[in-house]
Backbone as a ProteinNet text record, in pm:
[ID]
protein_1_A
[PRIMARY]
XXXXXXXXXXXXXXXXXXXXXXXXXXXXXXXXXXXXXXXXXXXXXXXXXXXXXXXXXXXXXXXXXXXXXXXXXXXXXXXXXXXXXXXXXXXXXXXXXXXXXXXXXXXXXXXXXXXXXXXXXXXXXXXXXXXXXXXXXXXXXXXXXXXXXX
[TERTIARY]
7855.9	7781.2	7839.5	7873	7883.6	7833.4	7862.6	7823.5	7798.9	7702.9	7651.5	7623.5	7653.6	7607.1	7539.4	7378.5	7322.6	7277.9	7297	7230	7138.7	7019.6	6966.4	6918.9	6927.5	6993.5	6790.9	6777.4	6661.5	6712.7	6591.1	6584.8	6475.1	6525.6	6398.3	6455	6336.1	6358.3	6336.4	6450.1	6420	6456.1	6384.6	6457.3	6493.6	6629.4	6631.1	6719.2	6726.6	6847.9	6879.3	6957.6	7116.3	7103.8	7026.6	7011	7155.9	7201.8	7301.3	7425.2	7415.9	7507.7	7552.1	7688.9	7762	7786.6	7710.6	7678.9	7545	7536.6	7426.6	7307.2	7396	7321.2	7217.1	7250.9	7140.2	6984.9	6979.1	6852.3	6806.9	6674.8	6610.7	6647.2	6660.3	6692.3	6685.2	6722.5	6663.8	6790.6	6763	6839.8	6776.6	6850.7	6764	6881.7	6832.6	6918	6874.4	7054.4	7028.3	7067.8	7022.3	7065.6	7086	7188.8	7169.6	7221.9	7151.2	7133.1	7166.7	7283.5	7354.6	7339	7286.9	7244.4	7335.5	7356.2	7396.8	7368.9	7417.3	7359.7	7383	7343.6	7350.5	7227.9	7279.7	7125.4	7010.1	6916	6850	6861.7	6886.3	6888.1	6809.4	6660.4	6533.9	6520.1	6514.6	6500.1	6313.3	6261.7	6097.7	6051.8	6147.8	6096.5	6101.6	6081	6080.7	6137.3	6250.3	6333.5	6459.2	6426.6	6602	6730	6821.6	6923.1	6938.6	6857.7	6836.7	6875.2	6943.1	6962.5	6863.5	6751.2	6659.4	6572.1	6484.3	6419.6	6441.8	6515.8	6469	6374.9	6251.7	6144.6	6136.4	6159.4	6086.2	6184.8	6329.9	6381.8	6379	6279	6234.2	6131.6	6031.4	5934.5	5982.5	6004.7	6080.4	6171.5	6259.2	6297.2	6191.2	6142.7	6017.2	5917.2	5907.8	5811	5878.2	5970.3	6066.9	6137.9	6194.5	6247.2	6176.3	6183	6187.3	6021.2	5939.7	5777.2	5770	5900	5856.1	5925.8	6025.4	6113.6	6109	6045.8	6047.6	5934.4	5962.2	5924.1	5890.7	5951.6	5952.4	6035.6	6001.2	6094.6	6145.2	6276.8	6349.9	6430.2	6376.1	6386.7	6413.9	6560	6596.2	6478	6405.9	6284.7	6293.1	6447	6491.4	6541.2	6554.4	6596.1	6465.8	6499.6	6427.6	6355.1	6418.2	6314.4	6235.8	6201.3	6057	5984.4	6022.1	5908.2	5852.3	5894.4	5817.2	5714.9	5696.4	5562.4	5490.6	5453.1	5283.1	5188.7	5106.7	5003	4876.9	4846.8	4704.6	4797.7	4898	4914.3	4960.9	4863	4882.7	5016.2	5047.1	5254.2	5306.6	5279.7	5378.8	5310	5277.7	5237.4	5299.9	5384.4	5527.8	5647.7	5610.9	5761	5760.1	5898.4	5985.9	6045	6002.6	6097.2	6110.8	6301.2	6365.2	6437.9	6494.6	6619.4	6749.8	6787.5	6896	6955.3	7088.3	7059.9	7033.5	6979.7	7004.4	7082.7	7204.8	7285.7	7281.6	7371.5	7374.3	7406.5	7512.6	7567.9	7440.7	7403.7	7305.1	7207.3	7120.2	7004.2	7054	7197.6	7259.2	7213.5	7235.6	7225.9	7108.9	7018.5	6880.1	6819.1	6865.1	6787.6	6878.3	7003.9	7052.7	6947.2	6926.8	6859.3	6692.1	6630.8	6505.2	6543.4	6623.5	6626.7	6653.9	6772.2	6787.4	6669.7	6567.5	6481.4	6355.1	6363.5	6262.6	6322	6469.6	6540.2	6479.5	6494.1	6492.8	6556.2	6544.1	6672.7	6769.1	6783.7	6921.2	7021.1	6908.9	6981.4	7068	7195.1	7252.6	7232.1	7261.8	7239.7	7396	7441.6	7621.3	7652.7	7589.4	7616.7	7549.2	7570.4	7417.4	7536.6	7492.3	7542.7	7448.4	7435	7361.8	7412.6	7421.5	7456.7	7349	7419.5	7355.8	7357.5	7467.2	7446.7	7562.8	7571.4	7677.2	7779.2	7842.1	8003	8007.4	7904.4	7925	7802.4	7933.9	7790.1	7868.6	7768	7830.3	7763	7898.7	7896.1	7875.3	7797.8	7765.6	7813	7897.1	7934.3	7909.8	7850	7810.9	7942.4	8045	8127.4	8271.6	8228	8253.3	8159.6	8037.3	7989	8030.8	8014.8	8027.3	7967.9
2438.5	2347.6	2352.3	2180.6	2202.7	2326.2	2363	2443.1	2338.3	2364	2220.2	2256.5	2261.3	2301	2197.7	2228.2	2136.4	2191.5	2138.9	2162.6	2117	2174.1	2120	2173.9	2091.8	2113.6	2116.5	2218.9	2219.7	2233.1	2216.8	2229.6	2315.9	2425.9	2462.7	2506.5	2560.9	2616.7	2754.7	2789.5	2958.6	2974.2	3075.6	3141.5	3293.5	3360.7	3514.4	3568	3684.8	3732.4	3856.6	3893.5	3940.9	4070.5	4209.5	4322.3	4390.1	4393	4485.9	4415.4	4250.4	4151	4158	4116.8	4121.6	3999.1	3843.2	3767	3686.8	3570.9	3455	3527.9	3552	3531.3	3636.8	3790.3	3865.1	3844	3711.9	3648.5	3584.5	3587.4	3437	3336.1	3291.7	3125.2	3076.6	2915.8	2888.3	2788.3	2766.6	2711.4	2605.2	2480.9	2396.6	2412.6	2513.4	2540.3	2444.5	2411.1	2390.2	2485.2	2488.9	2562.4	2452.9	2478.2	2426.2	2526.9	2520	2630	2544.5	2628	2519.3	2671.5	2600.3	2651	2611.3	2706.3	2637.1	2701.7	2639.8	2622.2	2565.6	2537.9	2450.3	2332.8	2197.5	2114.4	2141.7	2121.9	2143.2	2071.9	2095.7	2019.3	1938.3	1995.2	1980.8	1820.6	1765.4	1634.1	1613.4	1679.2	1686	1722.8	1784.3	1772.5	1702.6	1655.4	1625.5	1625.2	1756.9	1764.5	1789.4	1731	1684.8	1637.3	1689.5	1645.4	1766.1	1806	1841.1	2032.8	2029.1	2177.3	2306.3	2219.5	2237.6	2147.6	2115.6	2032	2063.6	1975.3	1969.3	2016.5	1953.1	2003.5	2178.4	2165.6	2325.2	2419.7	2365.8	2458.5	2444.9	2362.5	2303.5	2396.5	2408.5	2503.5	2667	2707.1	2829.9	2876	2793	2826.9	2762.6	2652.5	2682.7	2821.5	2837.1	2955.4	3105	3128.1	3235	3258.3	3112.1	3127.1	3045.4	2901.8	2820.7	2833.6	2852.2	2838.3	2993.9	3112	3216.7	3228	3131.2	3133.2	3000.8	2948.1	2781	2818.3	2796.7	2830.6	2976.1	3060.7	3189.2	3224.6	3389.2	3433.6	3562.5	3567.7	3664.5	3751.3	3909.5	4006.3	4161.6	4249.4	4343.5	4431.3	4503.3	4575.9	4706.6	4755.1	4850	4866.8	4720.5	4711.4	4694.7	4719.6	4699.9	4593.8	4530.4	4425.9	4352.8	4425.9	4397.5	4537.4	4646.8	4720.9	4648.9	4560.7	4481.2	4405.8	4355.9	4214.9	4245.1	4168	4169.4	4173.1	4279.1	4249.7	4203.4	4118.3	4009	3850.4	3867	3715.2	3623.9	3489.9	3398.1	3358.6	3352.1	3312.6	3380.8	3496.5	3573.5	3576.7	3545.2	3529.1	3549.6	3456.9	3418.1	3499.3	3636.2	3711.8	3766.5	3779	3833.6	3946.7	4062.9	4180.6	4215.1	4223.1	4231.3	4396.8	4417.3	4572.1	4531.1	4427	4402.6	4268.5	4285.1	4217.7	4117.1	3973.9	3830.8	3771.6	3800.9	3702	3562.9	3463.9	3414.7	3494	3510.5	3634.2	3691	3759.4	3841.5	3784.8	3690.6	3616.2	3570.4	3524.3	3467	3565.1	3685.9	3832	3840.7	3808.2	3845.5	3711.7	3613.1	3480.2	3516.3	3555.2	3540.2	3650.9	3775.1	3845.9	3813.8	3741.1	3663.9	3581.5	3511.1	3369.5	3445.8	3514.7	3566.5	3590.4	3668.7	3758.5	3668	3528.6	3441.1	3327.7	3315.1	3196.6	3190.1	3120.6	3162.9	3185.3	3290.1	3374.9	3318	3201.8	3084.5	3036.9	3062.6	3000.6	3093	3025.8	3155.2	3114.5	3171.8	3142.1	3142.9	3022.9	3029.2	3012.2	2946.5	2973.6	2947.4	2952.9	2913.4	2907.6	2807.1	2805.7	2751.2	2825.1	2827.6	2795.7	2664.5	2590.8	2599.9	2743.7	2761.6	2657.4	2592.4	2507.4	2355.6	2261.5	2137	2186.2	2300.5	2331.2	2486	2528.5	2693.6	2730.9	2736	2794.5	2919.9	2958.8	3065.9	3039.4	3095.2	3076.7	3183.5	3204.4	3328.4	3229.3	3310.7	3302	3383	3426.3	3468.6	3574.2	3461.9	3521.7	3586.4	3592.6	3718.5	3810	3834.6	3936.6	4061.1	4189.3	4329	4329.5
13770.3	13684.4	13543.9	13495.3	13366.3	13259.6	13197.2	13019.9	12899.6	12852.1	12749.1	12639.3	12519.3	12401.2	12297.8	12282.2	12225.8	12085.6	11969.6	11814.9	11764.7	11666.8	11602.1	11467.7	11371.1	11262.1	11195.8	11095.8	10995.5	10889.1	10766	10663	10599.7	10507.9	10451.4	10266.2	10190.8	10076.7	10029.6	10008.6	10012.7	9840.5	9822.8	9674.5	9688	9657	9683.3	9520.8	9523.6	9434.2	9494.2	9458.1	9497.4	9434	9411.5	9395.1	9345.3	9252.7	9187.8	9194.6	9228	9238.4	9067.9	9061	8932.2	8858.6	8915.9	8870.1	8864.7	8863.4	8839.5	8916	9059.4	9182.6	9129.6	9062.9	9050	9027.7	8950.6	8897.1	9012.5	9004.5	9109.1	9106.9	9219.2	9203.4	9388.7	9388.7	9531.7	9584.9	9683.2	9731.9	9869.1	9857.9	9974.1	10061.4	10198	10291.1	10391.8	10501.9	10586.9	10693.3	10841.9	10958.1	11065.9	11129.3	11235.4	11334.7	11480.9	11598.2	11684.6	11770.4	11830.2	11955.5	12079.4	12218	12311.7	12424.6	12560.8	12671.5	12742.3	12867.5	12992.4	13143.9	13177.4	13201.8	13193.3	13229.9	13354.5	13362.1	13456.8	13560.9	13708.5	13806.8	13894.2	13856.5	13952.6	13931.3	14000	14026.7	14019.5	13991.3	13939.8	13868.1	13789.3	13628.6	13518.9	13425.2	13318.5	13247.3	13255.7	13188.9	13228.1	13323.8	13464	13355	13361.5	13258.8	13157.6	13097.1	12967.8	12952.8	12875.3	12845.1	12809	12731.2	12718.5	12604.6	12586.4	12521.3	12388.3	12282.1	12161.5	12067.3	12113.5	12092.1	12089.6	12247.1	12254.9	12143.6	12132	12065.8	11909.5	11868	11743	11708.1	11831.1	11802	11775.2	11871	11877.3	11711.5	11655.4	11547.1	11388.8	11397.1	11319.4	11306.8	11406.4	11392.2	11364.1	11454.6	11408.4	11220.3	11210.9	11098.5	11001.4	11009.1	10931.7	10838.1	10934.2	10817.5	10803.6	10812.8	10729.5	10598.4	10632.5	10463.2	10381.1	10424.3	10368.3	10228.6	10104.3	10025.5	9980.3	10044.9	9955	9904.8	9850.6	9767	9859.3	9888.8	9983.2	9905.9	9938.4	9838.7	9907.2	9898.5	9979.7	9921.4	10022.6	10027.7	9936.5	9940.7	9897.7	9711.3	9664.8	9554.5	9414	9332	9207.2	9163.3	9188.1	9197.3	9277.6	9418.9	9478.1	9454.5	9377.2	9312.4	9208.3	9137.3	9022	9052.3	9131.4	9199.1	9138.9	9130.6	9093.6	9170.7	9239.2	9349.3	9321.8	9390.1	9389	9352.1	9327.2	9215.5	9364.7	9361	9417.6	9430.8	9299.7	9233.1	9379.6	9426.9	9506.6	9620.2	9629.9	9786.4	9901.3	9898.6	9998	9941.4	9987.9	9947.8	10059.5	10116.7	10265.7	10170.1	10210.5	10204.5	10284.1	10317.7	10433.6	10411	10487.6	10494.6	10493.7	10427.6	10374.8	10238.7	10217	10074.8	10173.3	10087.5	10146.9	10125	10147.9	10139.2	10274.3	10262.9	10386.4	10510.4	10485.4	10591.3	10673.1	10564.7	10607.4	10666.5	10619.4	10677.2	10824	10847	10962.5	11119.4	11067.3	11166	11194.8	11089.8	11123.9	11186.8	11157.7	11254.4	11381.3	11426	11528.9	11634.8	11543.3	11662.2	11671.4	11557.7	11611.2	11728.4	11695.8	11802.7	11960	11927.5	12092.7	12141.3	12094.8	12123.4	12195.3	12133.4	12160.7	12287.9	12314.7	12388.3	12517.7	12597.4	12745.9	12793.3	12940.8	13003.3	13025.4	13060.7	13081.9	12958.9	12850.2	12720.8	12655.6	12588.6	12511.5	12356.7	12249	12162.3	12066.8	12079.3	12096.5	11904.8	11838.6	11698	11588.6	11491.5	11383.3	11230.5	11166.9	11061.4	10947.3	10840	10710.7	10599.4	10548.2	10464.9	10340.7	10241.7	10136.2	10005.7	10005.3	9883	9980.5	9922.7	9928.1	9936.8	9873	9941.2	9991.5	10029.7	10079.2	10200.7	10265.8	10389.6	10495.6	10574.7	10620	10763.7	10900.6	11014	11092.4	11230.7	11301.1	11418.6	11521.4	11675.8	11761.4	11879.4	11920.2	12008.3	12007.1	12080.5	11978.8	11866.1	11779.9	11759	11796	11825.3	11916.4	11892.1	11986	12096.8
[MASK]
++++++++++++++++++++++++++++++++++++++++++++++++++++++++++++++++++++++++++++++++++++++++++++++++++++++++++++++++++++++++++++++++++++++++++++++++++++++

């Protein structure tokens, strides 16, 4: 059976800084990222389903990365757990609400590793999770392959 690789591309708004970074990036600031998650597979064969043809539904894999990634970083502030400045917050303040402290810096790179092993974790057994790319600004983005992985 064919191998099929299907993408779908989101959008969200994150803001992070860059812990002991030697420029701009050190300060807060945001960025309107895109991702797109590109799956494969083969189509389904069952001639009684619904989704006869299909690698897997759009949708379903719309849901699956909304919930994993996209409505936990879409407007926050993403901050290495370990650095100096998520000891500063302010606790109670509405302002902060939406802060992700993670165990590593955020870079793209980095965020890339950590959606790749959410997503695996959530795919279905048939699906692979073949690449993901995070388009931090209009000319810089950064790529994960699965099959440069260990």
């Amino acid at each position: 059976m064919a191998k099929i690789r299907i993408t779908k591309e989101f959008k969200f708004e994150t803001a992070h800084a860059l812990s002991g970074y030697n420029g701009l990036c050190k300060h807060i600031h945001g960025h309107s990222y895109g991702l797109l998650v590109t799956i494969m597979g083969e189509p389904i064969e069952d001639k009684d389903s619904p989704k006869l043809g299909m690698v897997m539904d759009f949708g379903d894999l719309k849901k699956i990365v909304r919930k994993e990634i996209v409505d936990q970083m879409d407007h926050a502030l993403v901050l290495n757990r370990d650095s100096e400045e998520a000891t500063l917050l302010p606790s109670g303040s509405e302002l902060f609400q939406r802060v992700l402290l993670v165990d590593y810096q955020p870079t793209s790179e980095n965020m890339l590793v950590d959606f790749a092993a959410r997503l695996k974790a959530k795919l279905p057994e048939n699906i692979v999770l073949h690449s993901m790319v995070l388009r931090e600004t209009v000319t810089s983005y950064a790529e994960w392959f699965a099959s440069d992985q260990n």
